[in-house]
C-alpha positions in Angstrom: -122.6 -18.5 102.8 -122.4 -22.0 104.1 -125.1 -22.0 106.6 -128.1 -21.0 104.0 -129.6 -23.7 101.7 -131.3 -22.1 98.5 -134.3 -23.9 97.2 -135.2 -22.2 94.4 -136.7 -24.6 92.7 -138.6 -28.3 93.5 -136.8 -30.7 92.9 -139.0 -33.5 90.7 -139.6 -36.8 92.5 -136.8 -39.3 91.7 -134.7 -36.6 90.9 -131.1 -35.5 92.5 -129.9 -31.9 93.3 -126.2 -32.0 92.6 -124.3 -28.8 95.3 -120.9 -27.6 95.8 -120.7 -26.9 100.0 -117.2 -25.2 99.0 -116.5 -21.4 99.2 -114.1 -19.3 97.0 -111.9 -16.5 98.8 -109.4 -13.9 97.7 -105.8 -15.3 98.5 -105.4 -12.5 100.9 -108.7 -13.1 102.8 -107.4 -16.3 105.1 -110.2 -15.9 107.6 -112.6 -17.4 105.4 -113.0 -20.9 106.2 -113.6 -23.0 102.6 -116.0 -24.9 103.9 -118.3 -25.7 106.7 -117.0 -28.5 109.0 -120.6 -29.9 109.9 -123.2 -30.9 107.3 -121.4 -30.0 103.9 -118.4 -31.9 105.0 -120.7 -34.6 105.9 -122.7 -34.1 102.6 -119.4 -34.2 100.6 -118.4 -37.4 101.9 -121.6 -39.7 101.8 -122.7 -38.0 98.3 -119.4 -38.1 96.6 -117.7 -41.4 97.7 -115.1 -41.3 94.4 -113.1 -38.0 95.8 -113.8 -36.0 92.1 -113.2 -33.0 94.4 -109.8 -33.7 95.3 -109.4 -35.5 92.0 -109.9 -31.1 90.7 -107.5 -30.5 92.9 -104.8 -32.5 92.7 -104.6 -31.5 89.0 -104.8 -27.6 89.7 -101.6 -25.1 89.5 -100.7 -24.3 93.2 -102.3 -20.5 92.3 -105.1 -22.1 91.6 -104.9 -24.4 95.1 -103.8 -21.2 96.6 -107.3 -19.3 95.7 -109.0 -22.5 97.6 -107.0 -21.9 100.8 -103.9 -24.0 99.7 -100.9 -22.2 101.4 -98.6 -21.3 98.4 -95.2 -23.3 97.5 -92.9 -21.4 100.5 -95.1 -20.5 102.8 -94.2 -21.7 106.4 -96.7 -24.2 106.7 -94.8 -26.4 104.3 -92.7 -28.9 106.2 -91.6 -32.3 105.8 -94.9 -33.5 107.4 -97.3 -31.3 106.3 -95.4 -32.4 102.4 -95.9 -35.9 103.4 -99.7 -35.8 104.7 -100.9 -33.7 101.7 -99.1 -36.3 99.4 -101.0 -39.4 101.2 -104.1 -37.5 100.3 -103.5 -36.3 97.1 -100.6 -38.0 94.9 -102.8 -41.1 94.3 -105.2 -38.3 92.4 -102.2 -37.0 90.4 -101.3 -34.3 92.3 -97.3 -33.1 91.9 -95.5 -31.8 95.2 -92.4 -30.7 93.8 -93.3 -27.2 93.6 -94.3 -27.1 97.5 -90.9 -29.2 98.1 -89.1 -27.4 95.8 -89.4 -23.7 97.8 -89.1 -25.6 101.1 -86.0 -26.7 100.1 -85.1 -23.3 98.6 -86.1 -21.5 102.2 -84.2 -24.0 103.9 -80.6 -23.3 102.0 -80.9 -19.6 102.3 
């Protein structure tokens, strides 16, 4: 659950409390959001400025990517657009689209 904070434990005085604000779903369960738009987005971006999140994904198998709410290579969000803006997000972290554009391509000719 995004919207509950655990604090199981005090946190010593000039010490940090590393979270993940990201949720895990089955593949088939696409109504679960993966994370909340409000303050874990927010936390994500202020208290992880050098993108080691999608640094992990970039360098995932799409099955993996898929688990996380990644549409799988030949699903019909994949387009020439949505290929290009995931690619300005994520190439300069290492991730490879070929996969994705690879089964557009192969939906396209048949």
């Amino acid at each position: 659950r995004q919207d509950l904070w655990h604090r199981g434990t005090r946190v010593t005085p000039g010490a940090q409390r590393y979270v993940m604000n990201i949720t895990y779903r089955r593949k088939d369960a696409e109504w679960i959001g993966n994370w909340q738009g409000g303050w874990a987005k927010r936390n994500y971006l202020l208290c992880w400025p050098e993108r080691r999140l999608e640094s992990t994904i970039a360098n995932l198998l799409p099955p993996q990517r898929t688990v996380l709410g990644f549409p799988e290579p030949g699903h019909r969000y994949w387009n020439k657009f949505t290929l290009a803006a995931v690619a300005a997000r994520y190439s300069k972290f290492g991730m490879d689209m070929e996969p994705y554009r690879k089964a557009m391509l192969k939906e396209t000719a048949e």
